[in-house]
N, C-alpha and C positions, 0 to 999 in steps of 0.2 A: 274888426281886428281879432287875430287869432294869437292866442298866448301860449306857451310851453314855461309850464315853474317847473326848476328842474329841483329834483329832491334824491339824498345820497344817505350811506350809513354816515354818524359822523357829523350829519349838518346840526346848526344850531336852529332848533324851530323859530325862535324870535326874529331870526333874518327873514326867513320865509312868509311868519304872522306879521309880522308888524306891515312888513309891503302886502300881501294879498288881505288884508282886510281892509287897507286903503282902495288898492284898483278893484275888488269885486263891487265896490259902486260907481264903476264906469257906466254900469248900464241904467244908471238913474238919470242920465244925462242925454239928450239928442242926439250930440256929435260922434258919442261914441257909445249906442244902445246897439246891440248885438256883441258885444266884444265877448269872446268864449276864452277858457283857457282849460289848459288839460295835466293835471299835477305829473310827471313823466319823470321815471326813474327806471333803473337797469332789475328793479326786482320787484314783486308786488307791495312789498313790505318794505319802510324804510326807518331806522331806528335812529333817532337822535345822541347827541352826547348823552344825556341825560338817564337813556334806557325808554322815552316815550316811541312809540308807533304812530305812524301813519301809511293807511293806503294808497295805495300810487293807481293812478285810472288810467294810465297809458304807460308799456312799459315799452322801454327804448323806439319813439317813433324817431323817423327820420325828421330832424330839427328845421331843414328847411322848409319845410309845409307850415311855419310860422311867422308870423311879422314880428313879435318878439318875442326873445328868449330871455327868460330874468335866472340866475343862479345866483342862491344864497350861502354863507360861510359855513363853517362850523372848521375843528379839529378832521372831519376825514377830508377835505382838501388838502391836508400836507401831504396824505398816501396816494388821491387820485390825481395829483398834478402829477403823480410818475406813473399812471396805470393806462399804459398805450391804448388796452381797449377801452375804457372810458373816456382819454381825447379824442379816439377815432370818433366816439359818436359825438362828444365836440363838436367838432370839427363837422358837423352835417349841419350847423348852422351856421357855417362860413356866410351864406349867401343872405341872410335872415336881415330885415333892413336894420329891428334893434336890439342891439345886445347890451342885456340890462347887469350888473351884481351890484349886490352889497356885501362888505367883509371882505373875508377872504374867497366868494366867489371868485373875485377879477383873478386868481393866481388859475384857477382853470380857464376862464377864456383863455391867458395869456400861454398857458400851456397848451392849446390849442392853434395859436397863433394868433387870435384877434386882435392883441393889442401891438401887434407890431408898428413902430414908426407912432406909436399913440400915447396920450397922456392919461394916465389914471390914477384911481387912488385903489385903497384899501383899510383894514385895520388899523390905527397906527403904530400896535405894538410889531407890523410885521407888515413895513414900507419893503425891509432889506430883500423881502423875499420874494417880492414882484419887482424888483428894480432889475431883474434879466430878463424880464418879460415884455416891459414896454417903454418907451424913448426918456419918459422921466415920470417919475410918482412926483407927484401933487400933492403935498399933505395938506387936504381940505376933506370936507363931507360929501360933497356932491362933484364928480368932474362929469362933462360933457365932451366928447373929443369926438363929434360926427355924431356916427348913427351908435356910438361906444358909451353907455351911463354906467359909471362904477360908482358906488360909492363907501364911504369910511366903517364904522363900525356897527354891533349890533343896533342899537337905540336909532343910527341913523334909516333903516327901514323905513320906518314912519314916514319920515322927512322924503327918502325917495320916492315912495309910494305917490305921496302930493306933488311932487317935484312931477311923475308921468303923467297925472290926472289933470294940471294944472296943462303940461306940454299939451293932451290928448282932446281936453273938452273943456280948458280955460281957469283964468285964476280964481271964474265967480265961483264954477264947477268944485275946483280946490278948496275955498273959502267954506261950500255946503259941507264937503267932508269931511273939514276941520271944527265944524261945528257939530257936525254928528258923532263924532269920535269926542269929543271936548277935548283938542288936541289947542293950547294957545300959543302955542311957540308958532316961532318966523325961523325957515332955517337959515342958517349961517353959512361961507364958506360953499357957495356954490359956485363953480368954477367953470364956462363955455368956451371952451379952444374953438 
């Protein structure tokens, strides 16, 4: 499995950390040993709310050369849900079988188009603002609507992270990473259309 973590000015790194330090031990597992991902952003540099940096190893590839796309929240999702060239590249993993956010990612798929006719979630202080975007927001943590995983807010990362691990190479698989993390919580509120 091939991954694309998409990173933006503006994102919140804990959307981002919290899931890829869960799936970067996919490959401890059989089912799923090869799995690569490629951090992709539209600059080499991408700056957090906060003022942190991180470098970006792929900048704008075409998104369908992936099996999943994950996008995480932050505050610059309220300016790129309106910045056409930033849908446009979107929208190149119209074809990608999954498309993953937490937070406020899901308001870019949905800007996009992905969530047409779909159920999802997001932050819950900002249901209002995806609710033009797809058939009904779901205020839960976890929604599944097909090949479509959105889920709620920052902390829920984590829980998504295990949520793909467990989909990808099983609950024992999820079970190991939740012990490696010392992560003891059960998520809640996970919801499959």
């Amino acid at each position: 499995m091939k991954m694309a973590l998409v990173l933006f000015n503006g994102v919140t790194f804990l959307d981002f950390v919290g899931f890829y330090d869960v799936i970067y031990r996919l490959n401890l597992f059989d089912k799923t040993k090869g799995t690569t991902w490629d951090i992709c952003g539209v600059t080499g540099v991408v700056t957090d709310e906060l003022g942190m940096q991180v470098k970006v190893n792929v900048i704008q590839p075409d998104l369908s050369e992936y099996d999943l796309v994950f996008i995480p929240g932050g505050m610059g999702t309220r300016k790129l849900k309106d910045d056409a060239g930033f849908i446009e590249w979107i929208k190149t993993a119209e074809p990608v079988k999954y498309k993953v956010s937490v937070c406020t990612g899901s308001l870019l798929w949905g800007a996009a188009g992905c969530l047409k006719d779909r159920k999802a979630t997001t932050h819950p202080n900002v249901y209002d603002l995806l609710e033009p975007y797809c058939s009904e927001v779901v205020p839960s943590r976890i929604v599944k609507d097909g090949n479509v995983i959105t889920a709620g807010g920052v902390a829920t990362s984590i829980d998504l992270g295990l949520f793909i691990t467990e989909l990808f190479a099983g609950k024992e698989a999820a079970d190991v990473v939740k012990k490696q993390i010392d992560y003891p919580y059960t998520a809640v509120g996970i919801v499959e259309v």
